[in-house]
Structures are given as structure tokens and as C-alpha cells.
VOBA-1610 file (N, C-alpha, C; in pm, whole numbers, padded with zeros to 5 digits, always signed):
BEGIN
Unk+11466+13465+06679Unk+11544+13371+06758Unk+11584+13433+06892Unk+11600+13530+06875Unk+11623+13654+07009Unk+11560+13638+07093Unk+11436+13693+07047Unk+11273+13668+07116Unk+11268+13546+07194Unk+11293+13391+07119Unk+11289+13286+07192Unk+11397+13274+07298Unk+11526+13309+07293Unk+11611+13288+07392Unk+11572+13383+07489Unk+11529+13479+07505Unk+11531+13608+07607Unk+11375+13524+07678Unk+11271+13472+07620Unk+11168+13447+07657Unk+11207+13270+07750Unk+11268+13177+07680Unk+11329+13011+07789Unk+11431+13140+07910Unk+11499+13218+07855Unk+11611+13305+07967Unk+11505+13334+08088Unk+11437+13433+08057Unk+11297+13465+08146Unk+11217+13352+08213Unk+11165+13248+08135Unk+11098+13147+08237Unk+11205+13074+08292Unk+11372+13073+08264Unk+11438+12971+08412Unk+11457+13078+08521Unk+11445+13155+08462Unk+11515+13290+08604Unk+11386+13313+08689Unk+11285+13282+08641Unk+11141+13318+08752Unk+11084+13145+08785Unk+11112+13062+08731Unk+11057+12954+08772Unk+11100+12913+08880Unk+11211+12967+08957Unk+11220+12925+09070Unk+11122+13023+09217Unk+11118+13126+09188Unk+11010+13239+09277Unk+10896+13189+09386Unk+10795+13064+09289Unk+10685+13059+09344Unk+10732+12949+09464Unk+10899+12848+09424Unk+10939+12769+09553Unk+10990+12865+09640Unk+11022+12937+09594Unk+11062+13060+09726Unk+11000+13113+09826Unk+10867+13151+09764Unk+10750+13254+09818Unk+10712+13101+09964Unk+10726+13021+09936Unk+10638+12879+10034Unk+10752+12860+10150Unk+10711+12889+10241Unk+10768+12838+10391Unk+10789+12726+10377Unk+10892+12684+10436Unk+10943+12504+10516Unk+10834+12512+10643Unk+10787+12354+10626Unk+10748+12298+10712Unk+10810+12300+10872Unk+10721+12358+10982Unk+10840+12328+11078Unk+10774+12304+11175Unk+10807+12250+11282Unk+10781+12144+11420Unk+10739+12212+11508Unk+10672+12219+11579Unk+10623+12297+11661Unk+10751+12361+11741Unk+10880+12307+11803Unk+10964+12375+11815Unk+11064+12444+11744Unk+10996+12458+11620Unk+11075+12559+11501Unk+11186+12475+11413Unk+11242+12315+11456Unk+11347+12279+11347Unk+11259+12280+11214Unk+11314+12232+11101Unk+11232+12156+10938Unk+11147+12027+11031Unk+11080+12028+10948Unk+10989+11891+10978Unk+10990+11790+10853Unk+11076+11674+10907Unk+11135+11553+10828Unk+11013+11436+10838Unk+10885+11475+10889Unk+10812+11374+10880Unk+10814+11334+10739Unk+10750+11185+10736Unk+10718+11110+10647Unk+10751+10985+10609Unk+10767+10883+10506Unk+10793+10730+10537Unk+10941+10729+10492Unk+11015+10707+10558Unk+11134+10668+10614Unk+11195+10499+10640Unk+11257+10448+10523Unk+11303+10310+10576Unk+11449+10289+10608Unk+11494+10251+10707Unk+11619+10216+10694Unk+11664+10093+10697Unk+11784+10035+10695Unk+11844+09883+10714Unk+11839+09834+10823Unk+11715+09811+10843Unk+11708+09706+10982Unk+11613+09591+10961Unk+11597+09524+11092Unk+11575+09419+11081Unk+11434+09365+11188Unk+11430+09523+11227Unk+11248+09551+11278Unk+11180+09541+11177Unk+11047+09481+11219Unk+10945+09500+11119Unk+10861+09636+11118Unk+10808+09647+11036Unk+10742+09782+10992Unk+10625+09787+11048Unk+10542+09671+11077Unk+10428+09696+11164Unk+10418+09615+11266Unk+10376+09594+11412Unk+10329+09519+11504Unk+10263+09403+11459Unk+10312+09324+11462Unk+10228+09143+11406Unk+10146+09102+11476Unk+10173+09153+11612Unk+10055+09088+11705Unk+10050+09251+11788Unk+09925+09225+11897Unk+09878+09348+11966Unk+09942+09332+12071Unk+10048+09432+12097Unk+10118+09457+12195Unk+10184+09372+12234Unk+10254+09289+12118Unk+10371+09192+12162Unk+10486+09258+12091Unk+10600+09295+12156Unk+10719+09351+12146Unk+10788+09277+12090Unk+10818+09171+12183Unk+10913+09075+12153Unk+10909+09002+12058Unk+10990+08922+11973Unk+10973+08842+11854Unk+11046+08753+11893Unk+11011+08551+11877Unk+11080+08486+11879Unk+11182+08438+11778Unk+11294+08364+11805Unk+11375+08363+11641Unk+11280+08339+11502Unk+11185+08227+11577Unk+11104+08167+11453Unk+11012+08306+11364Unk+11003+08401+11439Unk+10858+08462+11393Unk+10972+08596+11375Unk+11103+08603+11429Unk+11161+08659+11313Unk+11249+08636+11205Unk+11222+08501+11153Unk+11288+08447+11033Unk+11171+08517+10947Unk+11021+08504+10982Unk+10914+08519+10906Unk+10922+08658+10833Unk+10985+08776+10850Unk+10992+08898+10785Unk+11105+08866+10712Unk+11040+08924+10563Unk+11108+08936+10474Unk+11307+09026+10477Unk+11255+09117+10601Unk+11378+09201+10561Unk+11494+09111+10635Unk+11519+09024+10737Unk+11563+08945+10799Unk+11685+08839+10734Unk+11628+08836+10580Unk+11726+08754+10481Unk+11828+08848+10470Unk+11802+08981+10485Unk+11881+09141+10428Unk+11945+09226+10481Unk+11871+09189+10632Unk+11933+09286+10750Unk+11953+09197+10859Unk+12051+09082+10876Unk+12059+09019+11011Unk+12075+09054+11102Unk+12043+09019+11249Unk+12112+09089+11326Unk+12190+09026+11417Unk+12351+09078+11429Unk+12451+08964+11464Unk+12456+08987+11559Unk+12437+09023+11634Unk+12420+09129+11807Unk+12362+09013+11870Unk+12242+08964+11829Unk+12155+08837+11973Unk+12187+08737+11911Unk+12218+08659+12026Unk+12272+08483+12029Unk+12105+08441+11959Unk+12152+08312+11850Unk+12002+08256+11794Unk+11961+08218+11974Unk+11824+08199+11946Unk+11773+08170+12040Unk+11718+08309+12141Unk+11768+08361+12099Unk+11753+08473+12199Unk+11595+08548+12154Unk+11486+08635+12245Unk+11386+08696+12169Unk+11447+08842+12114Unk+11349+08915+12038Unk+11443+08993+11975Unk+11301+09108+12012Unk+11408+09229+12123Unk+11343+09316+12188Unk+11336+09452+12091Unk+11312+09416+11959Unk+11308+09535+11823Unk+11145+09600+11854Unk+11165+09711+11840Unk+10977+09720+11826Unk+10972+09758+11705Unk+10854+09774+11611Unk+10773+09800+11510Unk+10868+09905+11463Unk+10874+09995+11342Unk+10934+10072+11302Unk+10788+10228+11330Unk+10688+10148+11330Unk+10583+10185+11371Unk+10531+10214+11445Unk+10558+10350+11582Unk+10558+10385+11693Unk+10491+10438+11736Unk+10376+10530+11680Unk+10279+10613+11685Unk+10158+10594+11562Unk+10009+10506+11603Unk+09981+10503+11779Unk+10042+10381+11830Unk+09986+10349+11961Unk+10085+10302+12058Unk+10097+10143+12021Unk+09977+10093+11899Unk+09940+09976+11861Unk+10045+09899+11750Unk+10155+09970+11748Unk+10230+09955+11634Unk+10158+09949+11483Unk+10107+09923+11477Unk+09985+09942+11334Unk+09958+10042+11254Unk+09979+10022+11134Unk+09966+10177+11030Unk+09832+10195+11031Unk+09777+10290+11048Unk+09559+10340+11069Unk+09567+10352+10883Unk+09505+10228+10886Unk+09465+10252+10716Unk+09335+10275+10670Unk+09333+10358+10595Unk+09154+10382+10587Unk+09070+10235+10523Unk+08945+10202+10508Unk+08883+10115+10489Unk+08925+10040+10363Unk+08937+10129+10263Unk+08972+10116+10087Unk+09114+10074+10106Unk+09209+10154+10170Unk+09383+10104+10181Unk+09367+09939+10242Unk+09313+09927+10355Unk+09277+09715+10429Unk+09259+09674+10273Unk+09113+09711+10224Unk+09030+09593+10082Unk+09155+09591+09985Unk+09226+09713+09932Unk+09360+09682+09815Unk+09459+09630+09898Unk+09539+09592+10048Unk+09615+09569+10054Unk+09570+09407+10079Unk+09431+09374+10137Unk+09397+09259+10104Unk+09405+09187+09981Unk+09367+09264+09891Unk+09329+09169+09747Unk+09523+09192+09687Unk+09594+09246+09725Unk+09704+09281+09673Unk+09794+09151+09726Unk+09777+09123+09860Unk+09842+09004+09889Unk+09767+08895+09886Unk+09642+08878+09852Unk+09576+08728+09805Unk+09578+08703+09654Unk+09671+08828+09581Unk+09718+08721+09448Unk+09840+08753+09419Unk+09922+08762+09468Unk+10029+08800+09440Unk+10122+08638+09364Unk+10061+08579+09327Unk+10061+08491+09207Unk+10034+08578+09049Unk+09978+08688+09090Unk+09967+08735+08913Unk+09997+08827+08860Unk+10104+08860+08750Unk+10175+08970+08716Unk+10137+09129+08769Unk+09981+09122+08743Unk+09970+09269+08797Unk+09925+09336+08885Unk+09961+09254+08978Unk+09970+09275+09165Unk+10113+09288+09197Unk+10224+09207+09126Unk+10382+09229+09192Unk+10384+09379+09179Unk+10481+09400+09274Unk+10577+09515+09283Unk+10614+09534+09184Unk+10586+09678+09114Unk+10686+09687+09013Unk+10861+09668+08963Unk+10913+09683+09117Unk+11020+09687+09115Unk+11060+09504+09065Unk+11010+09401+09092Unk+11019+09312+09121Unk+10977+09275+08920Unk+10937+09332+08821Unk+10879+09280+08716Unk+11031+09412+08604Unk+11128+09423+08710Unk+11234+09451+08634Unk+11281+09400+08506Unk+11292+09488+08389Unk+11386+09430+08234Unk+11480+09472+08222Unk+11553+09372+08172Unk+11677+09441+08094Unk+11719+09546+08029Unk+11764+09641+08020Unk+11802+09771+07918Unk+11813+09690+07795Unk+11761+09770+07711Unk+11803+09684+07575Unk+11832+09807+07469
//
């Protein structure tokens, strides 16, 4: 029984080493590098809807989903809404998806009528 405790004692005290031995990522001017997908509470859309249109009219931003979630009380209705893409780089607002990511995100939103295309989050149960 010795043996086993001294041996779990030994693998928590070294299992941390090999995260040690690995450098942080860092930016060409030396901070951490926080890249990666990042959402916050707003009420920009995530990609450019059209090519190189900035602006959004009220109507075409009722059309994003996050808009029910994140209003924004700042512009009189009516007003265009000078948000850009959350999507800034490249200059097209547009995520560069490889060929295979377009065909699944196509077929992903032409059935999203059938259980196993929803979001998982969205096919939530009860604890029981």
C-alpha cells in the first residue's frame, strides 16, 4: 500500500514538469499571445454579410441572431449601425474557410430542421 501511495505521490509531483519545460506563446513584441476565437456581448456580427459594406441598416440588423441579446441602446432606430464585423483580418471581413469547412457549414445550415445538425447546446436535458 506504501508502494502505491509513494508511486500516485510521484506521478502528481512530476506531472506538472513537461507544462513547465514549454514556453508561452509570445507576440512578436514579447507580451503572451491571446490569439484565438474570442466572443463577446455585442451586437456586431461575426462576419461581413456583404463585401465591404460596413454599415448595417436597422432592418439587416434585426436579421442577426445576437441582436435579440445584445441591443444596442446608443443609435436612435433608424439610424445605420457603423459596427464592423468582429472579423477584421483579412480586410474582407470573412472567416478564410477551407473548401470542406464552406460544404459542412453549407449542409449544416440547409437542415437545420433535423436533430443532428442542431447545436448541441440547443438539444439540452434535464438533470435527472
Amino acid at each position: 500500500m506504501r508502494t502505491l501511495i509513494a508511486l500516485a505521490l510521484a506521478l502528481v509531483w512530476l506531472a506538472p514538469l513537461p507544462l513547465a519545460a514549454q514556453d508561452i506563446p509570445r507576440t512578436p513584441w514579447g507580451d503572451p499571445d491571446f490569439r484565438g476565437h474570442w466572443v463577446a456581448g455585442t451586437s456586431a456580427p461575426m462576419e461581413n454579410p456583404i463585401q465591404d459594406a460596413w454599415q448595417l441598416t436597422e432592418e439587416e440588423f434585426r436579421r442577426y441572431p445576437t441582436a435579440q441579446f445584445f441591443p444596442d441602446h446608443q443609435a436612435a432606430p433608424g439610424m445605420q449601425r457603423q459596427e464592423r464585423p468582429m472579423i477584421i483580418d483579412p480586410p474582407d471581413g470573412r472567416i478564410p474557410l477551407q473548401d470542406w469547412a464552406i460544404e459542412k457549414r453549407v449542409e449544416i445550415m440547409a437542415n437545420q430542421d433535423k436533430l443532428e445538425f442542431l447545436d448541441p447546446r440547443v438539444k439540452c436535458l434535464p438533470a435527472a
